[in-house]
KEVOPA-196279 format. One record per residue (C-alpha): residue in three letters; x, z, y; residue number from 0. Coordinates in Angstrom, 3 decimals. Each point is the difference from the previous one (the first is absolute). Example, Ala and Ser with C-alpha at 12.3 -4.5 7.8 and 13.67 -1.06 7.14 Angstrom:
BEGIN
- ALA 12.300 7.800 -4.500 0
- SER 1.370 -0.660 3.440 1
//
This chain:
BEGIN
- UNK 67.103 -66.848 24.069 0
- UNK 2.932 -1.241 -2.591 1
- UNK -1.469 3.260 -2.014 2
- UNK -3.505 -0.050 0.347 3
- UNK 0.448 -3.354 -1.602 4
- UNK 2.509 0.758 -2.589 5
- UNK -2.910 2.626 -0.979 6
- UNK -2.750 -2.474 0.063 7
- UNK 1.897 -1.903 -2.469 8
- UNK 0.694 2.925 -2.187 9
- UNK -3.821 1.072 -0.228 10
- UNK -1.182 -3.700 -0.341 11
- UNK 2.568 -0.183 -3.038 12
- UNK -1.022 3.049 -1.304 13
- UNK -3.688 -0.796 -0.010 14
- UNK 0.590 -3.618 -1.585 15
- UNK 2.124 1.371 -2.825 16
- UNK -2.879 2.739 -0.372 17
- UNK -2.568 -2.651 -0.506 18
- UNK 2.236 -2.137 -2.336 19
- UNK 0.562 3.143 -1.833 20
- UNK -3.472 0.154 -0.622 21
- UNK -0.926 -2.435 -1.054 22
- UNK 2.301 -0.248 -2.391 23
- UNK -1.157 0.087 -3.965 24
- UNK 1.677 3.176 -1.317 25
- UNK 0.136 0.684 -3.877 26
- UNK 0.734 3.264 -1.078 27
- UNK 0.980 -0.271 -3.956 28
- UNK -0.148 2.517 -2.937 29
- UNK 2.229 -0.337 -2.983 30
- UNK -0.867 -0.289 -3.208 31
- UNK 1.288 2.211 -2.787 32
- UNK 2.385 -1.993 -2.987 33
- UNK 1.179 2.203 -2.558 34
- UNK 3.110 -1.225 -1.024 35
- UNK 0.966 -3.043 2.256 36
- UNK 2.251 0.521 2.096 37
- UNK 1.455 -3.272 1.230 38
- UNK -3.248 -0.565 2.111 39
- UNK -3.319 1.263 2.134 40
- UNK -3.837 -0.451 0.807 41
- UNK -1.631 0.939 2.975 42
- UNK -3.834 -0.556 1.093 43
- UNK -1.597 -0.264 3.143 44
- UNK -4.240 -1.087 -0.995 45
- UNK 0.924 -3.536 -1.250 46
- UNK 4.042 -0.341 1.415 47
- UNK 2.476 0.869 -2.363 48
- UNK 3.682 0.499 0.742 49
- UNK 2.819 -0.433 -2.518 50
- UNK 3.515 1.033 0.028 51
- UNK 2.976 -0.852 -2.225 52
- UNK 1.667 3.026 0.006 53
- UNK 3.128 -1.534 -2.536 54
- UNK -0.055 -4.002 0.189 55
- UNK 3.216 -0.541 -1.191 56
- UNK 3.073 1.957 -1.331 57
- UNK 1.631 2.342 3.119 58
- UNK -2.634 -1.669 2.612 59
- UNK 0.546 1.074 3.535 60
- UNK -3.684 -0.719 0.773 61
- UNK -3.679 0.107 -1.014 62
- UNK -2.421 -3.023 -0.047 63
- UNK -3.322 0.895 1.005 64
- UNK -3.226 -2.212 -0.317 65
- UNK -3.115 0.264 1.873 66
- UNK -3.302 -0.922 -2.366 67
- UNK -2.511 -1.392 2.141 68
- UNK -3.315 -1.165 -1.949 69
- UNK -1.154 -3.665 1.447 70
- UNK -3.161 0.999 1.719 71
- UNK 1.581 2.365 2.489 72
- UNK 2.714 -0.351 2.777 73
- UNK 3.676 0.481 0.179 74
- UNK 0.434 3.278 1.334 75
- UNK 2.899 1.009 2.296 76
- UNK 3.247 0.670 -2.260 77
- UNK 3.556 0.222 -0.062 78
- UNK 1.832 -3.605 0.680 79
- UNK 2.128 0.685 -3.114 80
- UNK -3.299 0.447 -2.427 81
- UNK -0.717 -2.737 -1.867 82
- UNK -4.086 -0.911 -0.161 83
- UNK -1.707 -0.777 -3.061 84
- UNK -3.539 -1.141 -0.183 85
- UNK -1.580 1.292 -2.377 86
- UNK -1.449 -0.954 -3.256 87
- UNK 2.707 -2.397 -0.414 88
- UNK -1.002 -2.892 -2.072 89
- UNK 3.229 -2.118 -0.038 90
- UNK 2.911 1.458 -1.164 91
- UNK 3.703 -0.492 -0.905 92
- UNK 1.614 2.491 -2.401 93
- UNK 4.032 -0.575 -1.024 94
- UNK 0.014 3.144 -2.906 95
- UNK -1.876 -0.468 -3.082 96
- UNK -0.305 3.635 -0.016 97
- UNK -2.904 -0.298 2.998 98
- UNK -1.980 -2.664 -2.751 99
- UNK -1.600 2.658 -1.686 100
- UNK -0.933 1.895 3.016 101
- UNK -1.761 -2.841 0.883 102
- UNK -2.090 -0.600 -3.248 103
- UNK -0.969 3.576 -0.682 104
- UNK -1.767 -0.517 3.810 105
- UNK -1.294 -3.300 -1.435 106
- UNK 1.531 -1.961 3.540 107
- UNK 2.797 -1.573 -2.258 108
- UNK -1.675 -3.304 1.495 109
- UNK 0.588 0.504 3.674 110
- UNK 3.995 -0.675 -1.247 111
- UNK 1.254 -3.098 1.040 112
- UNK 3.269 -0.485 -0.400 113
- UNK 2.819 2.062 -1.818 114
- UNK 3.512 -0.812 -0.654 115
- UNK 1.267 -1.813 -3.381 116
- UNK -3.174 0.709 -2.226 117
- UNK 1.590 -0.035 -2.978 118
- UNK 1.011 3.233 0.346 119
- UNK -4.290 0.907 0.327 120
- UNK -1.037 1.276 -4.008 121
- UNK -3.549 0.856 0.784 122
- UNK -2.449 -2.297 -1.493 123
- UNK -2.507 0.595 2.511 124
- UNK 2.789 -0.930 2.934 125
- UNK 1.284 -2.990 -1.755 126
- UNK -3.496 -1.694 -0.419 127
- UNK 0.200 -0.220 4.443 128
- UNK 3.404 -1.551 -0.434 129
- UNK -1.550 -2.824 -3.050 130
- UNK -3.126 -0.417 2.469 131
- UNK 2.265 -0.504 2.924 132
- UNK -1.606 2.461 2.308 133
- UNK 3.259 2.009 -0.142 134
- UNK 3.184 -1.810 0.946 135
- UNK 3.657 0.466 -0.842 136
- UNK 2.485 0.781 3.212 137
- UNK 3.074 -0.498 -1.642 138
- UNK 2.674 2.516 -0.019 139
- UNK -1.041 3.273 1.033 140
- UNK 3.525 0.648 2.132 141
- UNK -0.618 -3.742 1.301 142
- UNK -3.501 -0.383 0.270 143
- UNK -1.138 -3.506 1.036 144
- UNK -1.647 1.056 3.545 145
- UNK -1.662 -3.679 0.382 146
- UNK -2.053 0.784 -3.071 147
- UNK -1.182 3.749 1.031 148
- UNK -0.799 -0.994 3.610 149
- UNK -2.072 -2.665 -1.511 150
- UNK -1.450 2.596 -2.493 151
- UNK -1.182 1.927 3.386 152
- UNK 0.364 3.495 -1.631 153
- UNK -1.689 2.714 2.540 154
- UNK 2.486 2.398 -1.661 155
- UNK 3.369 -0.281 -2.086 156
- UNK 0.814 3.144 -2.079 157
- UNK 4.046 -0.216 -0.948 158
- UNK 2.542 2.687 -0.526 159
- UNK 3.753 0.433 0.938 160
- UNK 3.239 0.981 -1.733 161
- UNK 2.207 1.320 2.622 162
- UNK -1.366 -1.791 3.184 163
- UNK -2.808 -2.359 1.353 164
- UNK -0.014 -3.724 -1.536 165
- UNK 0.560 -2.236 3.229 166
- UNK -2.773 -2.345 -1.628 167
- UNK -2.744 2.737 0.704 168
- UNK 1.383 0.924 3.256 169
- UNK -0.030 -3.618 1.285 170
- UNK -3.946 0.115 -2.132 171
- UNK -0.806 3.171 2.460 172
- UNK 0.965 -1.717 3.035 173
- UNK -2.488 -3.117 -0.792 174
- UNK -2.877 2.965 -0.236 175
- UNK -0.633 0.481 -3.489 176
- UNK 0.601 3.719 -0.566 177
- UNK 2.907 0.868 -2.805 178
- UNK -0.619 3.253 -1.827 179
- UNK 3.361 1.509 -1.475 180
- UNK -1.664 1.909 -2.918 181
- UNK 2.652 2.706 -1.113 182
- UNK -1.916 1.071 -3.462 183
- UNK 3.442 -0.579 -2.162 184
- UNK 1.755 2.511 2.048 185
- UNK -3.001 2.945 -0.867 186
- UNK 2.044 3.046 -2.571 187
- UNK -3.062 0.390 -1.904 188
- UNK -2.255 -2.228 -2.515 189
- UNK -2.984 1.039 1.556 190
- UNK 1.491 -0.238 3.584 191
- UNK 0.475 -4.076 -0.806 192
- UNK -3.333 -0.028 -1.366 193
- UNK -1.928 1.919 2.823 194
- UNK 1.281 -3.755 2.385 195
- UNK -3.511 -0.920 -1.644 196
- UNK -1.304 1.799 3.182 197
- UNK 1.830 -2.121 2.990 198
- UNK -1.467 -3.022 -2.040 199
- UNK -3.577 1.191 -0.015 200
- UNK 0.473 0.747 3.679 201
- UNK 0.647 -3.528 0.753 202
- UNK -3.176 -1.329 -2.142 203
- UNK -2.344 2.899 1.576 204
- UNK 0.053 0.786 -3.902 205
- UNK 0.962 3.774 0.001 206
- UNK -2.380 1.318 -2.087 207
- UNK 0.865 -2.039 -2.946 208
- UNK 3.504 0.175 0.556 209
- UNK -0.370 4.157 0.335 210
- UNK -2.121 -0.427 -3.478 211
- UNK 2.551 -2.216 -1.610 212
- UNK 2.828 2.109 0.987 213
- UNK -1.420 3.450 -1.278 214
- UNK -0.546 -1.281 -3.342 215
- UNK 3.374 -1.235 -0.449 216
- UNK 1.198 3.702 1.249 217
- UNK -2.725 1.623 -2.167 218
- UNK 1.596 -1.895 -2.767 219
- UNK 3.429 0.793 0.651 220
- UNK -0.135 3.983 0.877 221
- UNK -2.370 -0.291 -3.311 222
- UNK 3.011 -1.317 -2.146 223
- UNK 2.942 1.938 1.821 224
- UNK -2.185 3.371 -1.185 225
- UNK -0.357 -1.638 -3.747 226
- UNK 3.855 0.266 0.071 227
- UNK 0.798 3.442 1.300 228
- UNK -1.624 0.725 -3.675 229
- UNK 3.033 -1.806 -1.700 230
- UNK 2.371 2.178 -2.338 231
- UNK 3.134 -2.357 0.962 232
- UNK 1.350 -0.889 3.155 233
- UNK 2.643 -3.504 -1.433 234
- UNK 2.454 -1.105 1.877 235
- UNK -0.255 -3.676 1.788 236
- UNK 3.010 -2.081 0.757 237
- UNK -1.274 -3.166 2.630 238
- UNK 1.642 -3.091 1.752 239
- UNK 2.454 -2.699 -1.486 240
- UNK 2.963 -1.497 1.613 241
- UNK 0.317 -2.493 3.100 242
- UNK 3.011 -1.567 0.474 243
- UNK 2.224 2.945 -1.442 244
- UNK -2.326 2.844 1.462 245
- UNK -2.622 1.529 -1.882 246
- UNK -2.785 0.543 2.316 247
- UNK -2.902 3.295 -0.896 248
- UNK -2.161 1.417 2.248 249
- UNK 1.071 2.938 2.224 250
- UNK -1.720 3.618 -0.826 251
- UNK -1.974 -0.033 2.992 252
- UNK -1.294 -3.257 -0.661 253
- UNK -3.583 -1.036 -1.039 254
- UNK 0.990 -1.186 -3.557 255
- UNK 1.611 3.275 -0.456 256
- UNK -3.267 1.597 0.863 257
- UNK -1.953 -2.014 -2.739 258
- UNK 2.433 1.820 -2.677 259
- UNK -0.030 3.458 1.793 260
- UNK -4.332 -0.571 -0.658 261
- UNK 0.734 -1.095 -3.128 262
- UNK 1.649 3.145 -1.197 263
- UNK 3.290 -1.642 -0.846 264
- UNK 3.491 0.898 0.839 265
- UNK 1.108 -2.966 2.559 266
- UNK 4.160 0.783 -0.516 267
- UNK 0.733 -1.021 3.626 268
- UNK -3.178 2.333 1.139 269
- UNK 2.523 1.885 2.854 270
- UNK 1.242 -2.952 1.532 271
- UNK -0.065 -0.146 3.734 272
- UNK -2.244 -3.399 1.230 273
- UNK -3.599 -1.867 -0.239 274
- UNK 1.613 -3.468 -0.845 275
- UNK 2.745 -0.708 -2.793 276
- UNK 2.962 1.144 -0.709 277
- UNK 3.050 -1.999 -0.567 278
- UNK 2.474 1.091 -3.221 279
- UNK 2.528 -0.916 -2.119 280
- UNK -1.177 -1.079 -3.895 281
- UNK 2.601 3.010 -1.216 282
- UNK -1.913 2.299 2.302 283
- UNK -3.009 -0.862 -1.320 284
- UNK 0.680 0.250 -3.594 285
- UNK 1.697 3.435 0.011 286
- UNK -3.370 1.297 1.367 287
- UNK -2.064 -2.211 -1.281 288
- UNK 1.180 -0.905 -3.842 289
- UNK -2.300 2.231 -1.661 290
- UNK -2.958 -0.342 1.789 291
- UNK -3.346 0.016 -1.975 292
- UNK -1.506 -3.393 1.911 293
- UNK 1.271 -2.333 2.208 294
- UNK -3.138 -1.218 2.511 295
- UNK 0.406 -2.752 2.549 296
- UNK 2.734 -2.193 -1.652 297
- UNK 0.171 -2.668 2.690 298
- UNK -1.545 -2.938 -0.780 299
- UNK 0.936 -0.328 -3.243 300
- UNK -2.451 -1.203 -2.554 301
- UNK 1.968 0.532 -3.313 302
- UNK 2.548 1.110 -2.178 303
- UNK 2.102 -2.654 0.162 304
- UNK -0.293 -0.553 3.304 305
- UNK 0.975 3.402 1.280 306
- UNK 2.983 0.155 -2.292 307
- UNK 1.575 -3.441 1.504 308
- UNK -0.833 1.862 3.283 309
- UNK 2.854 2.114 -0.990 310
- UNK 1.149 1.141 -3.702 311
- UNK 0.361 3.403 0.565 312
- UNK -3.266 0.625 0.799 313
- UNK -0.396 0.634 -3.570 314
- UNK 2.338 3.113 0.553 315
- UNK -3.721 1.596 0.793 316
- UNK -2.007 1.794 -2.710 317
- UNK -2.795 -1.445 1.794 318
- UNK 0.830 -3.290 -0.301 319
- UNK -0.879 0.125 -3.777 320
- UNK -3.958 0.926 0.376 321
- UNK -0.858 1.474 3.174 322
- UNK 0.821 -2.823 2.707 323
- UNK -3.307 -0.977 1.931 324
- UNK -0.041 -2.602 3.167 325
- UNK -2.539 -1.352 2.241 326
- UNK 0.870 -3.903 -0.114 327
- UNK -2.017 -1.313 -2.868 328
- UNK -3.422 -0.078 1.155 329
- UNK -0.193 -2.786 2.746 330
- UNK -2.028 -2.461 1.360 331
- UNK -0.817 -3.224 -0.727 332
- UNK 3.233 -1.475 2.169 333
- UNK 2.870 2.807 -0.870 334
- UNK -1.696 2.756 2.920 335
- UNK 0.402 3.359 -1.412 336
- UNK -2.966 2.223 -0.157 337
- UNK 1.778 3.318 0.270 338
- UNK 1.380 -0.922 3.430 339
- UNK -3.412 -1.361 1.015 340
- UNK -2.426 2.464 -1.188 341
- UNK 2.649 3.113 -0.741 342
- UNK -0.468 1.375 3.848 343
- UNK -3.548 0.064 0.074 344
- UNK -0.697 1.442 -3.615 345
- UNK 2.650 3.219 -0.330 346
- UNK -3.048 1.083 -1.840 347
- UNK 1.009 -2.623 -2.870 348
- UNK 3.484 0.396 0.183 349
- UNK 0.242 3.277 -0.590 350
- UNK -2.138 -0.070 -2.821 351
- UNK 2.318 -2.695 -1.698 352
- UNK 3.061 2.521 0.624 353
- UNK -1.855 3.174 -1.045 354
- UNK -1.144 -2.320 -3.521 355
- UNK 3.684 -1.247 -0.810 356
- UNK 1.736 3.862 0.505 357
- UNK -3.387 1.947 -1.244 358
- UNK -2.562 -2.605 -2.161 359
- UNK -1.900 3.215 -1.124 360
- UNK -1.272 0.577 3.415 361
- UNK -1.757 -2.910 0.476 362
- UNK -0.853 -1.609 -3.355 363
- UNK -2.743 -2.488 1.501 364
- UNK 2.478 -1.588 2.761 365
- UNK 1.670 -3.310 -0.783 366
- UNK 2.970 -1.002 1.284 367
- UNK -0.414 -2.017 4.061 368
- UNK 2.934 -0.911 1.487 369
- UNK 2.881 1.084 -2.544 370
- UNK 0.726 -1.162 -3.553 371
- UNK 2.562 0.978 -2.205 372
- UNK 3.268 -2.366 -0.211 373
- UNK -0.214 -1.744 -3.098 374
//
């Protein structure tokens, strides 16, 4: 008796899980094919899509996936750990001024609401929602003032992290609003931080014009990198300053380092090991590097003067005299730098800038974007 109804219980279990089973909304996804990013993926099912950050953060242990769910249809069954985002988002909260122009070139720039000390914003376009008041300041983006952003009710905040999760965001999370870790500074290619356009156009159901937008500014940058395999000189490029007694370049593996192997120039440190910086002594850096045709990517520097009192023997460089270039002079109306705004989503431009200063024959029509020459 004790096992006929031991069995009873079984089948009746089995045939209740059955029916829950189907009933059940499954969602079988396809991925969608990026190029050159690797830090993160697409995947369709009809109207879901499914994102995963691969690489959120420096030496992450895990990924962050995202479940896209347009507002006309129903949550489907998913993964506790997925975070749901209804989609097209139209309030959001941004902390990089590098997503700004992903933004505007999908003309949604006005669905931001809030962003984190504005004055570091340069885009004219931007800073017209911050004078109009339709885009608020948040304070400090490692303290951002939570009172303000819940009142802000973002559907979505888009932030990034260093080495681990800001406890602000995680504490966010927990009160529903979904936190995306986007991980576009840690792509090892110009056009891999570029192709991030596409996880944006995902969340605005804008993926055509974010596909358009981002094969023109690869068009335009395989077009240029072929204009300099034609160059009869490869010249040498020294990069970096000092930082507190350690002169800081990027690694050979690096993205920077890729915009002077397309360039056709001879990056010195070209070999090195890494995809971030690399940490040297000035003597190191001057026995390699004294004699170097250009020096590109002084710092922030904006003159002369000013790199000199950075440290006196950085006149020890033949560049120093005429060939010295940095990014820090064109900025925004409040001190925000353009280069570190714009830079990531137009590799297209920079290149072209580095390709003019080392070979100005090969493109006689481009002016100078980002760099300028220390005067």
């Amino acid at each position: 008796m004790k096992n006929s109804l031991t069995s009873l219980l079984v089948a009746c279990l089995l045939i209740f899980t059955s029916c829950q089973n189907s009933n059940e909304t499954k969602v079988a996804f396809t991925s969608k094919n990026l190029t050159y990013a690797k830090g993160f993926t697409v995947q369709r099912s009809g109207d879901y899509k499914k994102i995963t950050i691969q690489n959120p953060y420096k030496n992450a242990s895990k990924k962050y996936t995202y479940l896209l769910v347009p507002k006309h249809l129903e949550i489907p069954k998913h993964d506790p750990e997925t975070q749901i985002i209804r989609t097209p988002v139209e309030r959001m909260v941004v902390t990089s001024t590098s997503h700004i122009p992903l933004l505007e070139l999908l003309n949604v720039e006005k669905t931001l609401v809030g962003f984190p000390n504005t004055d570091f914003i340069s885009s004219k376009r931007t800073r017209k929602l911050i004078k109009d008041k339709t885009l608020i300041d948040l304070g400090k983006s490692e303290s951002i003032n939570t009172e303000i952003l819940l009142d802000l009710a973002p559907e979505l905040v888009m932030s990034f992290a260093v080495d681990k999760p800001n406890k602000t965001f995680t504490n966010i999370k927990k009160m529903g609003i979904p936190i995306v870790l986007n991980g576009d500074w840690l792509e090892e290619t110009p056009l891999g931080r570029a192709e991030w356009i596409q996880l944006f156009g995902a969340i605005y159901e804008k993926e055509k014009e974010a596909d358009s937008i981002f094969k023109k500014i690869e068009t335009d940058y395989n077009k240029a990198k072929a204009t300099a395999t034609s160059a009869n000189t490869r010249p040498t490029i020294v990069s970096g300053s000092i930082f507190q007694d350690v002169w800081y370049l990027p690694a050979g593996e690096s993205f920077i380092a890729t915009y002077f192997k397309d360039a056709k120039t001879d990056y010195l440190w070209k070999d090195s090991k890494g995809t971030g910086s690399l940490s040297l002594s000035f003597e190191t850096v001057l026995e390699k590097g004294q004699h170097a045709n250009f020096w590109i990517g002084c710092s922030l520097y904006e003159t002369k003067q000013a790199l000199a009192a950075g440290s006196i023997h950085y006149k020890k460089f033949d560049a120093f005299a005429q060939n010295t270039y940095t990014f820090a002079n064109r900025k925004g109306e409040t001190g925000g730098l353009v280069y570190f705004e714009l830079g990531p989503i137009r590799p297209d431009l920079i290149l072209k800038d580095i390709i003019k200063i080392t070979h100005p024959e090969l493109l006689p029509e481009h002016k100078l974007f980002f760099f300028e020459k220390l005067k």
